[in-house]
C-alpha positions in Angstrom: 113.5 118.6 187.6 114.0 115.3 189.7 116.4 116.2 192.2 119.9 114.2 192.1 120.7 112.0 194.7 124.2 111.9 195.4 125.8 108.4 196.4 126.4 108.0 200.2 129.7 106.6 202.1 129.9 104.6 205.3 131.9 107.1 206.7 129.4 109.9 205.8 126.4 108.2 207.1 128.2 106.5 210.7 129.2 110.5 210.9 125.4 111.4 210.6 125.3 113.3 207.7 123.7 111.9 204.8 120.5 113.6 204.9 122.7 116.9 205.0 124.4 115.5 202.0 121.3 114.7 200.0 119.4 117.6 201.3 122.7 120.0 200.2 122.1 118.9 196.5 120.5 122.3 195.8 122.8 125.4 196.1 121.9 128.9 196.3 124.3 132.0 195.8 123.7 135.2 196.0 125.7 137.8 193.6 124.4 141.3 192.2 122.5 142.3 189.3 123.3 144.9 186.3 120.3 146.8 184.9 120.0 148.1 181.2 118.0 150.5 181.1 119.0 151.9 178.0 116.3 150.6 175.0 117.9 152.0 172.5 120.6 149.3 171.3 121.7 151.6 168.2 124.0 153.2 170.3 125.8 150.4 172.1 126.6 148.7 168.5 129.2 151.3 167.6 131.1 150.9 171.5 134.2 148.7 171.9 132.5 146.3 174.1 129.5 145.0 172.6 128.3 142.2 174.7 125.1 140.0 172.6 123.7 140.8 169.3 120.1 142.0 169.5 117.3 139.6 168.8 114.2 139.8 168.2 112.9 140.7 171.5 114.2 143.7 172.1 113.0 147.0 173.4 109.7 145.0 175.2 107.5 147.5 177.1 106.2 144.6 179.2 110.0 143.3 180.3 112.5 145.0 182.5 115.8 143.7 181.3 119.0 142.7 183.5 122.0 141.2 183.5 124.7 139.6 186.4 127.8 137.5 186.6 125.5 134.4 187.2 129.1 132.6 188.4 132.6 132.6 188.6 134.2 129.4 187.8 137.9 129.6 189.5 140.9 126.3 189.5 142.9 127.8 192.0 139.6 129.3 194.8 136.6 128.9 196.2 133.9 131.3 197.0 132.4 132.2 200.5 130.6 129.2 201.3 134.0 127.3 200.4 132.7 125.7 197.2 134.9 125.2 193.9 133.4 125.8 190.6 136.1 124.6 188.3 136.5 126.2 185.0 135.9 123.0 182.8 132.5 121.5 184.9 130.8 125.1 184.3 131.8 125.3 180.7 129.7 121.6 180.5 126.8 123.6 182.3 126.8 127.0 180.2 124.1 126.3 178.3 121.8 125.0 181.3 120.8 128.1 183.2 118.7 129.8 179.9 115.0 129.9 179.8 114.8 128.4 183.9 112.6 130.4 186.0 113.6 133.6 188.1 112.3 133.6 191.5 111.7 136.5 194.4 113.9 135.1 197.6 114.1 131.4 196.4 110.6 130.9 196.7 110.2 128.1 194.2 106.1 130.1 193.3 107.1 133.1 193.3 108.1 133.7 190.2 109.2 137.1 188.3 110.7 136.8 185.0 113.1 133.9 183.4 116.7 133.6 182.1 117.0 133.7 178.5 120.5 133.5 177.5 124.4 134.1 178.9 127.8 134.4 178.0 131.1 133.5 179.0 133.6 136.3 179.8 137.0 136.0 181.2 138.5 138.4 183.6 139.6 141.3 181.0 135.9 141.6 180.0 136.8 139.8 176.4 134.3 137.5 174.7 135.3 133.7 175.4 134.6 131.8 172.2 131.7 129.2 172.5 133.3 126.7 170.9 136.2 127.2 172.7 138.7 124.4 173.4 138.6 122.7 177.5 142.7 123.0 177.2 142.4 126.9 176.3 140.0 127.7 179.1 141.5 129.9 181.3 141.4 129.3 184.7 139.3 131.7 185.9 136.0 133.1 184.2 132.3 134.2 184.6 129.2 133.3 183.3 127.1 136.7 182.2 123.7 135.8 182.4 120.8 138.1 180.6 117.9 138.1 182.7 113.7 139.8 182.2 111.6 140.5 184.9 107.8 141.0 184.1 107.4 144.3 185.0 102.9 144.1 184.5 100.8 142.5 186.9 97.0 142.7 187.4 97.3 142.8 191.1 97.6 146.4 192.6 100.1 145.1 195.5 101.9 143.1 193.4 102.3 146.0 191.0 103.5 148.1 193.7 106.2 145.2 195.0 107.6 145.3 191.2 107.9 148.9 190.4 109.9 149.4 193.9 111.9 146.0 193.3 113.1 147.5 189.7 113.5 151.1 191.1 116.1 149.6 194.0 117.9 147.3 191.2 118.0 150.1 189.0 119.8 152.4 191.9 122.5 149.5 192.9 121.5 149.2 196.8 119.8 146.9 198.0 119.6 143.2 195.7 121.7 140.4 194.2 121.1 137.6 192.2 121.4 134.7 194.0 122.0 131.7 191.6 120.6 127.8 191.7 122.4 125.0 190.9 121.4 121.1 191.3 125.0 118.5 191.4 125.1 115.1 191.6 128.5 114.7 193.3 131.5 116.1 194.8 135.2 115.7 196.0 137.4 117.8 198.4 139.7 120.5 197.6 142.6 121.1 199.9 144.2 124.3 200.0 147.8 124.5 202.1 149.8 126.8 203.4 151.1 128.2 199.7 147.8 128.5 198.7 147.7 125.7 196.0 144.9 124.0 195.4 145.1 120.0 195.4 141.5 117.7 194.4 140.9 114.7 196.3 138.4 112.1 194.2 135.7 111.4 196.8 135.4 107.6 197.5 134.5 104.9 200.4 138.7 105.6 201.5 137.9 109.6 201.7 134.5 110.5 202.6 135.7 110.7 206.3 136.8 114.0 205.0 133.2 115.2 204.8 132.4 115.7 208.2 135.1 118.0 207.6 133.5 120.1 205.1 131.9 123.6 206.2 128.6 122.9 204.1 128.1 119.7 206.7 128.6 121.4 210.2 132.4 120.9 209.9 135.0 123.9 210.7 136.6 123.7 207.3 139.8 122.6 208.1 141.6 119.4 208.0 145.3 119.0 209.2 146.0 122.3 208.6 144.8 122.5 205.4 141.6 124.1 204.4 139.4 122.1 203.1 136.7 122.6 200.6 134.1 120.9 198.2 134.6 121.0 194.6 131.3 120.4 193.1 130.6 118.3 189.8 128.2 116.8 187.5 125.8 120.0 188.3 123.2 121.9 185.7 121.8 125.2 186.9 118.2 125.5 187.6 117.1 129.0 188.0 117.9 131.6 190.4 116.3 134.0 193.0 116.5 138.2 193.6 117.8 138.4 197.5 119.6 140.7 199.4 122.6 139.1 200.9 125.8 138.7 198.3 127.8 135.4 199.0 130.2 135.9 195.6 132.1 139.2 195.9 133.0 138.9 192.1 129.1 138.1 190.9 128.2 141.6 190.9 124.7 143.3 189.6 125.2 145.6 186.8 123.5 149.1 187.5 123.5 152.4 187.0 126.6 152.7 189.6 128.5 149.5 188.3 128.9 148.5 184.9 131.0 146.0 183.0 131.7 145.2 179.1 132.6 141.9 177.3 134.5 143.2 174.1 135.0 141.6 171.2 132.3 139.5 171.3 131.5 137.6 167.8 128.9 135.4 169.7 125.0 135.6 168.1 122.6 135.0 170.7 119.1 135.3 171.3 119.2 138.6 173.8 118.1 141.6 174.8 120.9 143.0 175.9 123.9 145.1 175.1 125.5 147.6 177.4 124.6 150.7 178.1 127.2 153.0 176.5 128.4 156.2 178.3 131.6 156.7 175.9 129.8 156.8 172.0 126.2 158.4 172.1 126.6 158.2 168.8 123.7 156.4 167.2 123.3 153.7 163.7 120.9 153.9 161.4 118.3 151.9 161.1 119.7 150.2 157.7 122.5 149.5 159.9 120.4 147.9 162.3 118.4 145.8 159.7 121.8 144.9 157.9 123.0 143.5 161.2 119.7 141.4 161.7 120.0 140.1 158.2 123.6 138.9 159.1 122.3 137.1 162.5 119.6 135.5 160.0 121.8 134.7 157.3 124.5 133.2 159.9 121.8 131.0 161.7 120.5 129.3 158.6 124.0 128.5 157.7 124.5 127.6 161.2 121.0 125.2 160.9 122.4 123.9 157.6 125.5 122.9 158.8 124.3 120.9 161.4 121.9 119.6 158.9 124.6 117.9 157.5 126.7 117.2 160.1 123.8 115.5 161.7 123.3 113.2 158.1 127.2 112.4 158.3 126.9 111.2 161.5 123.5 109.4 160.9 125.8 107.7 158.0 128.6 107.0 160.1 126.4 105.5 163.1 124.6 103.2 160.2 127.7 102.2 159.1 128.9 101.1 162.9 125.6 100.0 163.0 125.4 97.3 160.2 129.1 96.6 161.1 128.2 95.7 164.7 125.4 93.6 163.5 127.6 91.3 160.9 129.9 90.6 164.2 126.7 89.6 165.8 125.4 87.5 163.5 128.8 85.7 163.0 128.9 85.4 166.8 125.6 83.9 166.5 126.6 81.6 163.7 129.7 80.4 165.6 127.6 79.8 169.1 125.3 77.9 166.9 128.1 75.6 165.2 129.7 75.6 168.6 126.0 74.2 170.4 125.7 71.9 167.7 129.1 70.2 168.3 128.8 70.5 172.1 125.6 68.3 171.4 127.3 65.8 169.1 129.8 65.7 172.1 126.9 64.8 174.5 125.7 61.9 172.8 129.1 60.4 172.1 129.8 60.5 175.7 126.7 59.3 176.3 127.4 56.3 174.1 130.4 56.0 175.6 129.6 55.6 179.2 126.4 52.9 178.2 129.2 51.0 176.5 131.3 51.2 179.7 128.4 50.4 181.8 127.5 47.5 179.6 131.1 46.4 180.0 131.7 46.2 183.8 128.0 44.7 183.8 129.2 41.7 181.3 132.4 41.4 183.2 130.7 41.3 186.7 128.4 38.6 185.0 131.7 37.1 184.0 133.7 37.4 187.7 130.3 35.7 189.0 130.5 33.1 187.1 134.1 31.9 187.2 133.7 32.7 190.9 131.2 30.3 191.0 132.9 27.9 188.7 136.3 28.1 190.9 133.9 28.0 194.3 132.5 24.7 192.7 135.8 23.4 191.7 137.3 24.2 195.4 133.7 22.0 196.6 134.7 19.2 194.7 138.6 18.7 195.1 138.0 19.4 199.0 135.0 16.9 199.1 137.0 14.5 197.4 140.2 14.9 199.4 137.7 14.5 202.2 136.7 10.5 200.7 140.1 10.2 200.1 141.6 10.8 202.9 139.3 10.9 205.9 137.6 7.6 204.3 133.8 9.4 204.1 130.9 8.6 202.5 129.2 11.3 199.7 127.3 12.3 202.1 129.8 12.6 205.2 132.0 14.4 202.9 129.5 16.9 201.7 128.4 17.5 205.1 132.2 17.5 206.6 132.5 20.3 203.4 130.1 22.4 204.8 131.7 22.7 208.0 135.5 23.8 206.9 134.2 25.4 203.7 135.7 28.5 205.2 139.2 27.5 205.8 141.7 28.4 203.2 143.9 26.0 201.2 146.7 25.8 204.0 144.5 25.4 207.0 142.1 22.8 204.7 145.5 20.7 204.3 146.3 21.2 208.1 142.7 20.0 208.9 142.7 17.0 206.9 145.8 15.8 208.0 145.2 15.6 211.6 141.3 14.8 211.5 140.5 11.5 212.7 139.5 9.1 209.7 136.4 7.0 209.5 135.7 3.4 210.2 133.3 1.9 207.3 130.9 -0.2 208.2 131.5 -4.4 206.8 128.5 -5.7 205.1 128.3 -9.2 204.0 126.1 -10.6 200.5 124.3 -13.3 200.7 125.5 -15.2 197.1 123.4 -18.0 197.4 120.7 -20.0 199.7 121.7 -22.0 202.7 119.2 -24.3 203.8 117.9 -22.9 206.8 119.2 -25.2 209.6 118.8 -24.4 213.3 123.1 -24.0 212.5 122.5 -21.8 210.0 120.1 -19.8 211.7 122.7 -19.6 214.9 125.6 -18.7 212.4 123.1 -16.3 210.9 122.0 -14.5 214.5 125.4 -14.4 215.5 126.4 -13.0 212.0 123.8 -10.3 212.6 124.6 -9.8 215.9 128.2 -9.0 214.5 126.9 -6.7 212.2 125.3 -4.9 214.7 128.1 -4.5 217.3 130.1 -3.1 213.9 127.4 -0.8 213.3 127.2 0.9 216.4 130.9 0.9 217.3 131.4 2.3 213.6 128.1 5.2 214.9 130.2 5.7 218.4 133.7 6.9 215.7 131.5 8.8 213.3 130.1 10.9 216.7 133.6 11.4 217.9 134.3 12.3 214.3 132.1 15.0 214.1 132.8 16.5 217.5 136.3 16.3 216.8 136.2 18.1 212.9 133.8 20.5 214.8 136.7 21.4 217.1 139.1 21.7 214.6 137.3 23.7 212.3 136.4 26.0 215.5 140.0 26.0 216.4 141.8 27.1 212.5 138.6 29.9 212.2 140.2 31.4 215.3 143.3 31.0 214.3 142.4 32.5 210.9 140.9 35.5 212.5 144.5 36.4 214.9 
């Protein structure tokens, strides 16, 4: 068997313990056996306290048989070692310790014989019923385990070892049984002053209380309580013959200590029944038979029962079963139907944002062009004020434009009105021919000089002009800019 790892805490591990912790997952205890040494079962059938009916195996030369309280499960205490067994966490193990190995001082190897079956048994010595209720446990009960030890060996020494270890069991001196258990977990038990017993679940707030614990190097107190661990989630895996007790109440039985479970109505395989010093009175062998052919006739009901407790709840689970699998098909259905419309969603928004894309794309397009239809409009009513106005050209206009283009509508006005204007040059046509006399050719020179002077003084206003817009237009883009 793997061993269980129990889960860790930060508490546990900054407290340096969590290799004690996993390492403590395997517990030995050590309580005494009881011996039968009394093969002839007839006998014990007609006592008050019959323990197990007799199987098959009974009465085997080649086995030594035994028995022991394997453990005492207790609500309200611990045993030595300050562990808690509680009542309903051993009834889920009962069944676990059968057919695991018996061992000679917990030496894993050294093996001498095997469980093979045990029964429950409350304090009275009466029979606890197997299928027993976890509300009508009581709180305090043992488990009675049947145990063989293989009393041939071929090796001379060995031989020796076992005839002396069955001679000492047999006499009630010397060895106990100590048991094995494997748990996954535990909490903490706290015991105060009245003796009552309170559980604390173990978590990441509590497992500073380990450190506390006895079983991890603590001195098993805590605020004046006792403290102690209250195992769970355990199966038990064998146990060993030692000689140190370590459960007061797990005794041996032998030839100086006996003890009965009455009442019993349990059929078990076993070996076992107690060794009867009140009726010596013996059953017939048609007794005997009869009693077989009742444990035979009660297991193949007991087979055929489950037979068809088994097909009702094959039926049941089939039923759950193709339940389960409508839901998931109509899950599947709707997640389907659901994808299909989160698709159709996908492309309509998809649709929907191209359209809106194509929108702002047309009305950019749109803004562009009536921006460039009111930039052109603003071109020409400025150019034209320009004519108007400042007397220019076309072409002194368009380049005058170009320089206050910038300016908006109220510096424009401001501009204009306080630009100087130009002076146009006077041009003359000629509208018909004048003989050329040396008079005409004197008017004519001193009609072209004339033209010239007017040319160059209308040159000198159109510089001034220039430097002058310049200026202004330098002077309003400042202005604009405050």
């Amino acid at each position: 068997m793997r061993r269980k790892l129990i889960p860790v805490y930060k508490d546990e591990i900054q407290a340096g313990l969590k290799e004690k912790i996993r390492a403590s997952a395997c517990l030995a205890y050590y309580i005494r056996p009881t011996v039968d040494k009394n093969p002839n079962k007839e006998a014990a059938l007609k006592t008050k306290a019959v323990q197990l009916v007799i199987a098959e195996n009974k009465g085997q030369p080649d086995l030594f048989y035994m028995r022991d309280i394997l453990v005492t499960a207790d609500a309200n205490s611990s045993n030595e070692n300050d562990d808690v067994f509680l009542p309903e966490e051993v009834y889920a193990a009962r069944h676990t310790p059968e057919d695991k190995p018996f061992n000679l001082g917990h030496e894993a190897l050294d093996i001498i014989g095997h469980i093979t079956s045990q029964q429950l048994m409350a304090t009275d010595g009466s029979a606890i019923a197997e299928d027993i209720l976890l509300d009508d446990l009581p709180s305090k009960y043992h488990v009675v385990n049947n145990t063989v030890i293989y009393k041939f060996w071929p090796e001379e020494k060995r031989q020796e070892q076992i005839d002396k270890i069955i001679a000492e069991i047999e006499k009630g001196d010397k060895w106990y049984v100590s048991m094995e258990a494997v748990f996954g977990s535990f909490d903490y038990g706290l015991i105060n002053s009245s003796n009552e017993l309170e559980i604390v679940p173990r978590d990441k707030a509590t497992a500073f209380l380990t450190k506390y614990l006895r079983a991890y190097g603590g001195d098993g107190t805590y605020k004046d309580k006792r403290i102690l661990r209250v195992l769970r989630d355990f199966v038990f895996s064998g146990k060993g013959l030692v000689e140190n007790p370590a459960n007061p109440e797990s005794v041996i039985e032998s030839n100086k200590q006996q003890f009965f479970i009455k009442n019993s109505q349990v059929l078990e395989k076993s070996g076992y029944v107690l060794n009867s010093k009140q009726d010596k009175e013996t059953v017939s062998m048609n007794e005997l038979e009869q009693l077989k052919a009742q444990l035979a006739t009660e297991q193949t009901a007991r087979a055929e029962a489950e037979k068809q407790l088994k097909a009702i709840n094959e039926k049941e689970l089939q039923v759950k079963i193709d339940a389960f699998t409508s839901q998931v098909k109509a899950q599947e259905t709707k997640i389907t139907e659901l994808s299909n419309e989160v698709k159709v969603s996908n492309e309509k928004v998809e649709k929907a944002v191209k359209a809106q894309a194509d929108a702002e794309a047309s009305l950019k397009e749109a803004n562009e062009k009536l921006a460039k239809i009111e930039a052109e409009k603003v071109e020409a009513s400025r150019i034209a004020t320009i004519q108007k106005d400042l007397g220019a050209n076309d072409e002194q206009a368009k380049k005058l434009y170009a320089t206050v283009a910038k300016l908006d509508d109220e510096s424009f006005k401001n501009f204009v009105a306080n630009a100087p204007k130009f002076v146009a040059a006077k041009t003359e046509t000629k509208t018909e021919e004048k003989t050329k006399t040396q008079e005409d050719i004197d008017a004519l020179n001193k009609a072209e000089a004339d033209k010239k002077g007017t040319g160059a003084v209308a040159s000198e206003q159109n510089n001034k002009l220039t430097q002058a817009t310049t200026a202004f237009a330098k002077l309003f883009s400042n202005r604009n800019k405050k």
